[in-house]
N, C-alpha and C positions, 0 to 999 in steps of 0.2 A: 401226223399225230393220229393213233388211231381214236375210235367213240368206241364210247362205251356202250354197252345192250343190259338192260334189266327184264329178267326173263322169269316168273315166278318165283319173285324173289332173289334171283341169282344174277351178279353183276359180272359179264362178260366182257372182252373187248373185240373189235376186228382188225386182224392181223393187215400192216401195213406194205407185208411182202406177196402174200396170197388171196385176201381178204377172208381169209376160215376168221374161224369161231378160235378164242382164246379164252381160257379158263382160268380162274387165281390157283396158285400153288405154292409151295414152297420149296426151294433148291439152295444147295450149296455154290456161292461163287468164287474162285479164284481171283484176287487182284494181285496182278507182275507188279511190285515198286524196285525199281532195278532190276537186280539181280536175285530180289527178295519175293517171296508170294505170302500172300494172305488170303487164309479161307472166310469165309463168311456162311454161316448155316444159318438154313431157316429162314432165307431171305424169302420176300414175297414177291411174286412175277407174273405177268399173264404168259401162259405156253400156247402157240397154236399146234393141233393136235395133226393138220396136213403141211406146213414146215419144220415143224420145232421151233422156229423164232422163240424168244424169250424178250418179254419189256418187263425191265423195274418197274414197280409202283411208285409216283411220286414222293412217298413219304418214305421209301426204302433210300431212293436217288438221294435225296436230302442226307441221310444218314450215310449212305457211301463217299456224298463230299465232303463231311465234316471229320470222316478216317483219314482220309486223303490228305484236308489239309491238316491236321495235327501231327499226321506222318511226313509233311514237307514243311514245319518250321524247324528254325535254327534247333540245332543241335541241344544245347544248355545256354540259356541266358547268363548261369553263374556259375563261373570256373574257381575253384581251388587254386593252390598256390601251380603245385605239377601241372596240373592243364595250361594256366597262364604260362608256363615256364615251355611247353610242349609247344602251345599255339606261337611263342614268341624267338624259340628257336636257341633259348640261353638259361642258364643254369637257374638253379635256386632264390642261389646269390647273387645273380644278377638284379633280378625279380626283387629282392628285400633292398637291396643298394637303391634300385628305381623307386619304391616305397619310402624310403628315407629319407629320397632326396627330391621328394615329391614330381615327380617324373611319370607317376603310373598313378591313379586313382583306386582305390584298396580299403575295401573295409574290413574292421575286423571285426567277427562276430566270435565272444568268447574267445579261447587261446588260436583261433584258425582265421586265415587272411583270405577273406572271397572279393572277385573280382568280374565286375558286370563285363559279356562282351560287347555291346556298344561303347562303354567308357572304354576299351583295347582297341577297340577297331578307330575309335575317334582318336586315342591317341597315335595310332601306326598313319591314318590319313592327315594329322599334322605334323610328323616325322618328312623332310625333306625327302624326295622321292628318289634324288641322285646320291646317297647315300646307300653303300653298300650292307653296310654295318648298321643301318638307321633305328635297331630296335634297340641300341642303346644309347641313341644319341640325347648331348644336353645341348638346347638351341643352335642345332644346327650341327655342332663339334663333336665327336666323339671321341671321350672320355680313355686314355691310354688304358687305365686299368677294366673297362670298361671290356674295352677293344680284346685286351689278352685274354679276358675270360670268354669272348664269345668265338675265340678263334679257337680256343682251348675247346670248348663243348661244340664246337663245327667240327673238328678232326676225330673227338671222339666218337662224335653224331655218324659225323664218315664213316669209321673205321666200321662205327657197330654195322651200321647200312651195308659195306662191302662183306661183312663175315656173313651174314643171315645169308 
């Protein structure tokens, strides 16, 4: 960790690669998330001036972890009826059957049906694991009509999947 130096007023640090003189500044940085980059400008950094080393400033670091993790939570907390229907691999109507018959946990705010994914994810890990079909299943059985509608939007699912 480098020290820092107070020199006429001016707060320096020593580089922990060559031990020079590092000076505050400010630079643009690239962060890769995936396949993704994100610039950041006007960040503040000490530079040593006989390596180039660059160190964040504490209170910069702090602000680069909290990009970071807001860019690495879940997706959406609250799925629409199509996402639910997306994330679950079956039709619309499947999705309103499983609301009816109280199968899926669903609230409805105004004329529109939103759906938490913890209550989907809780309900798919109490779905029987050896179940093929399991995102329509009722206790355990799934439901014939149930079954022809998600075989129906599996072939269609296919087809579109093989055209693209």
């Amino acid at each position: 960790m480098s020290a820092y130096i107070v020199e006429n007023n001016v707060k320096t640090k020593l580089c922990d690669e060559c031990n020079g003189t590092m000076h505050r500044t400010t630079t643009d940085i690239d962060l890769k998330c995936g396949s993704k980059i994100l610039t950041i400008r006007g960040i503040v950094v000490y530079k040593c001036h006989n390596c180039d080393n660059e160190v964040v400033t504490d209170e910069e670091f702090g602000m680069i972890e909290k990009i970071f993790e807001s860019i690495n939570k879940p997706e959406i907390d609250v799925l629409n009826l199509d996402e639910t229907a997306d994330l679950l691999r079956v039709s619309n109507q499947t999705i309103y059957n499983m609301i009816k018959e109280n199968r899926l946990k669903a609230y409805k705010i105004g004329r529109e049906w939103r759906f938490m994914r913890s209550d989907i994810q809780a309900y798919l890990d109490g779905v029987s694991s050896d179940k093929v079909w399991g995102a329509a299943a009722k206790g355990g059985k799934v439901c014939n009509h149930d079954m022809e509608i998600i075989q129906r939007e599996a072939a269609k699912r296919g087809k579109n999947e093989r055209d693209e």
